[in-house]
Backbone as JSON Lines, residues from 0, in Angstrom:
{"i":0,"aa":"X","n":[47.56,-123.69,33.34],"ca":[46.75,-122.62,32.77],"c":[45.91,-123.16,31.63]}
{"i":1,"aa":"X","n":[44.87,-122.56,31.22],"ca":[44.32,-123.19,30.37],"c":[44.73,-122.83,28.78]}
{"i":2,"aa":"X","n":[44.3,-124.06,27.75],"ca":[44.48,-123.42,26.65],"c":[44.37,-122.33,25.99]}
{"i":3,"aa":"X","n":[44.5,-122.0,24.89],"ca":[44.54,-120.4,23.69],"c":[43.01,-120.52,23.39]}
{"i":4,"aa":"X","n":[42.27,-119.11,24.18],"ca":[40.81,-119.17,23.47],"c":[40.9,-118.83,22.05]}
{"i":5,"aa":"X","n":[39.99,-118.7,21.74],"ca":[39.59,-118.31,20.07],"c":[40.15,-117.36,19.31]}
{"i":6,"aa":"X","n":[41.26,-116.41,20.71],"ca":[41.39,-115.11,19.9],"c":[42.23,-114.68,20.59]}
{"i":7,"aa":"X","n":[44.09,-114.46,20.25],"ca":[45.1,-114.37,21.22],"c":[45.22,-112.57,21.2]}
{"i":8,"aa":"X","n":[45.02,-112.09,22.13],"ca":[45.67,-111.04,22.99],"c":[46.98,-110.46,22.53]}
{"i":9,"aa":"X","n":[47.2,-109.21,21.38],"ca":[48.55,-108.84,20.94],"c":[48.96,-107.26,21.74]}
{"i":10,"aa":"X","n":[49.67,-107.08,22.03],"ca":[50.38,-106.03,22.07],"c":[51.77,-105.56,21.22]}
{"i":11,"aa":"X","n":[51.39,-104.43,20.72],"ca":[52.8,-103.35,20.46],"c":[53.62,-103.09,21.85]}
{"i":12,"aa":"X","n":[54.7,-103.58,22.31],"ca":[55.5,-102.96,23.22],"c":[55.87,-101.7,23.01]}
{"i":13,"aa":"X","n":[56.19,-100.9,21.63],"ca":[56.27,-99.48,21.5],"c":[55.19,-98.5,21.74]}
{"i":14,"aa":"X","n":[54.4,-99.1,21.24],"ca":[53.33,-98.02,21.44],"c":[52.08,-98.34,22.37]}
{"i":15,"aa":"X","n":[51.9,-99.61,22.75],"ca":[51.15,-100.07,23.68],"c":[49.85,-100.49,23.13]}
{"i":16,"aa":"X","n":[49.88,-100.28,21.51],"ca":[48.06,-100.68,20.84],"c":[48.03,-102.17,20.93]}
{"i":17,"aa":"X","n":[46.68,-102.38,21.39],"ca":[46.05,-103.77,21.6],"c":[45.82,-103.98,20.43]}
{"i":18,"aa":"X","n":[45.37,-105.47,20.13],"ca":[44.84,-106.41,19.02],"c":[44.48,-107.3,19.64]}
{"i":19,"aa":"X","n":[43.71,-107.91,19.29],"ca":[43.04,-109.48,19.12],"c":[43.29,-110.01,17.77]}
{"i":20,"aa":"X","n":[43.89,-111.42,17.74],"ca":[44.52,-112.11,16.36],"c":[43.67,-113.59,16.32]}
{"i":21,"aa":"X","n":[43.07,-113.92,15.67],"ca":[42.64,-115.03,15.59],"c":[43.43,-116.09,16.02]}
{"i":22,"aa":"X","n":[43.11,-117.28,17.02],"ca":[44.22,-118.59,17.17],"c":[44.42,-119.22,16.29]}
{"i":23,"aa":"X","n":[43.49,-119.65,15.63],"ca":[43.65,-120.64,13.83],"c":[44.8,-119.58,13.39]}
{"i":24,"aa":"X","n":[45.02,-118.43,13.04],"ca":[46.15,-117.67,12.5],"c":[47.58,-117.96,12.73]}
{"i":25,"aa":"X","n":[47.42,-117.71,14.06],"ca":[48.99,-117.66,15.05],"c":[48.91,-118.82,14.97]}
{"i":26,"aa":"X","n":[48.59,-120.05,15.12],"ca":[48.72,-121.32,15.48],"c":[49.25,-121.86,14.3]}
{"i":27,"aa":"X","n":[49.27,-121.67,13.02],"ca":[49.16,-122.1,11.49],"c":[50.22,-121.2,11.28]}
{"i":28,"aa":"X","n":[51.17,-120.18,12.19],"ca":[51.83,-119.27,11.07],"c":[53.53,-119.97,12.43]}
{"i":29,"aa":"X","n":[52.49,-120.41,13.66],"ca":[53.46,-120.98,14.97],"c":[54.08,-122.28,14.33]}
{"i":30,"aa":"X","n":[53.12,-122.81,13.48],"ca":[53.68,-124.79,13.37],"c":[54.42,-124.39,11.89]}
{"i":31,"aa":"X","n":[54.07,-123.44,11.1],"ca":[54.76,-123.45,9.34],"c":[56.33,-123.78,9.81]}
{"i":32,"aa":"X","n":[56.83,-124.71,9.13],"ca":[58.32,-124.21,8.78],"c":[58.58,-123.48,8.03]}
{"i":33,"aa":"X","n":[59.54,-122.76,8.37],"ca":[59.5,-121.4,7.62],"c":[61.11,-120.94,7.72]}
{"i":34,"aa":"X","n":[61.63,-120.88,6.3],"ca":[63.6,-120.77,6.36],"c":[63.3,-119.23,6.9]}
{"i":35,"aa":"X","n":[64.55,-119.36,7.55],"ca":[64.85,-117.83,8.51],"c":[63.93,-117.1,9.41]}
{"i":36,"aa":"X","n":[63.58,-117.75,9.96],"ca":[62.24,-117.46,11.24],"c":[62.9,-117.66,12.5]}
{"i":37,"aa":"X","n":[62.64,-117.33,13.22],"ca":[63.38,-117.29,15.09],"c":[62.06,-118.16,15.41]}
{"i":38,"aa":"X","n":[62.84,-119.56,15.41],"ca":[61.34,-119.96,16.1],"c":[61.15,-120.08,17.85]}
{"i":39,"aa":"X","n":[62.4,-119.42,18.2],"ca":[62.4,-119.29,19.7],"c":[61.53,-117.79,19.76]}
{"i":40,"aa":"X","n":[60.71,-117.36,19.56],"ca":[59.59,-116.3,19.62],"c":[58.56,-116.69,19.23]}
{"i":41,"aa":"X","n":[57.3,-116.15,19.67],"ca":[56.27,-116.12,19.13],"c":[55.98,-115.55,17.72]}
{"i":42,"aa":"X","n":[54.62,-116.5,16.7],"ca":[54.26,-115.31,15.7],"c":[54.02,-113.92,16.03]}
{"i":43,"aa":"X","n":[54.65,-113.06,15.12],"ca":[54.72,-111.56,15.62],"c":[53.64,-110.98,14.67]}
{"i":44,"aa":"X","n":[53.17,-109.85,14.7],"ca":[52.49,-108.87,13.66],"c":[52.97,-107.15,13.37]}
{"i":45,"aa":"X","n":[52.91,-106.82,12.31],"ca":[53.33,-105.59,12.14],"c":[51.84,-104.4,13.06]}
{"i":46,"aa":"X","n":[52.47,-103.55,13.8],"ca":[51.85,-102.74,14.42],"c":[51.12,-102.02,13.61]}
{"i":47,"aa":"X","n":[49.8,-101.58,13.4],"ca":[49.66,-100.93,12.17],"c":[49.15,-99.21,13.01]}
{"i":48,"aa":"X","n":[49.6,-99.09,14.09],"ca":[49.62,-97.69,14.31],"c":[51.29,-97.26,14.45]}
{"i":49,"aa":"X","n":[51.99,-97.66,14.5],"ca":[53.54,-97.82,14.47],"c":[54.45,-98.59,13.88]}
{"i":50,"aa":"X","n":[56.01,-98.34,13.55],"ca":[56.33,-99.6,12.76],"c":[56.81,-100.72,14.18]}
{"i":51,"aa":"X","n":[56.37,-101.11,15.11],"ca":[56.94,-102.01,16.12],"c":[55.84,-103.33,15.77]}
{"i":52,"aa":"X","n":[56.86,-104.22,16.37],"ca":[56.26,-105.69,15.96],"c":[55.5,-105.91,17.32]}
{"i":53,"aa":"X","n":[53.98,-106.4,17.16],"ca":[52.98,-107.02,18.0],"c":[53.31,-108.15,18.61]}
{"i":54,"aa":"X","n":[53.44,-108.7,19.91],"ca":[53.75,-110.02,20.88],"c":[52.43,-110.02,21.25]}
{"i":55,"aa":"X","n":[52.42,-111.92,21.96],"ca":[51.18,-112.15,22.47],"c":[51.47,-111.71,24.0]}
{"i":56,"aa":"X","n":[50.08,-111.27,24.47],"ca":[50.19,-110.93,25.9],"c":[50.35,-112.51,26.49]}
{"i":57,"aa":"X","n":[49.85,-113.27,26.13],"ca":[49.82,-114.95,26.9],"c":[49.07,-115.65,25.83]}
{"i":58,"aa":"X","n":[50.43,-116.73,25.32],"ca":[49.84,-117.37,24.3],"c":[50.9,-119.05,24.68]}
{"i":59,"aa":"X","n":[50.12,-119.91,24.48],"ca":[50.52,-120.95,24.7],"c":[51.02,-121.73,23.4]}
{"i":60,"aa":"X","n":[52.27,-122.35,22.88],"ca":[52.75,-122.24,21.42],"c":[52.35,-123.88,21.21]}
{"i":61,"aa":"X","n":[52.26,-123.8,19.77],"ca":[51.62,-125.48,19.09],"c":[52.85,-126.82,20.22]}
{"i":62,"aa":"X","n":[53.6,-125.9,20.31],"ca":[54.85,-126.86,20.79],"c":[54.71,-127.06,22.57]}
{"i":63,"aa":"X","n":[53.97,-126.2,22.87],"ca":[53.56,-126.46,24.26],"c":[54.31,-125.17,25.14]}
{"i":64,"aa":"X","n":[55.44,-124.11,24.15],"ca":[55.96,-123.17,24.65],"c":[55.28,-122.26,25.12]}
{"i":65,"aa":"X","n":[55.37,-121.74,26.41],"ca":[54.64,-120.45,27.11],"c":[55.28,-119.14,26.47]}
{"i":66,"aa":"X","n":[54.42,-118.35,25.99],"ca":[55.42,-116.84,25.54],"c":[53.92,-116.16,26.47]}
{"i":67,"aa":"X","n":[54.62,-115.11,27.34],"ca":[54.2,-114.07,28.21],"c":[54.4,-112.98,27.87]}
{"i":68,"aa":"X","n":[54.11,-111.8,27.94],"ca":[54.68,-110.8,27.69],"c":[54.81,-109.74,28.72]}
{"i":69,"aa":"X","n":[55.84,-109.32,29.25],"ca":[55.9,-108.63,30.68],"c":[56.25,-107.34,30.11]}
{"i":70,"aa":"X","n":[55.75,-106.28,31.1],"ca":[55.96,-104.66,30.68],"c":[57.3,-105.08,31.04]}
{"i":71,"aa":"X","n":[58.64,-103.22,30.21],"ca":[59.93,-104.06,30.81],"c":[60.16,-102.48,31.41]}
């Protein structure tokens, strides 16, 4: 598949609101070490029409990890 364009694809799983997140963002917040972070997930974002945390719909991670996001 091809690389992360310019601008990764977020969804709220609670409430279903879209975003677009800049890649320089997620990519810089994906490589930080950072104490107490799950780095088995993607960078997340706070929903700002709900309190649920934003996933990428298809984002390819600095580490080469695939995170997908499937309706459940």
């Amino acid at each position: 598949m091809e690389k992360n364009k310019k601008e990764i694809e977020y969804i709220c799983p609670k409430c279903k609101t879209k975003e677009f997140i800049p890649t320089d963002i997620v990519e810089m917040l994906d490589a930080a070490d950072q104490v107490n972070v799950d780095t088995s997930v993607p960078p997340r974002f706070d929903c700002r029409k709900c309190n649920g945390k934003m996933v990428p719909i298809y984002y390819i991670g600095v580490k080469g990890q695939i995170y997908e996001y499937k309706e459940k």
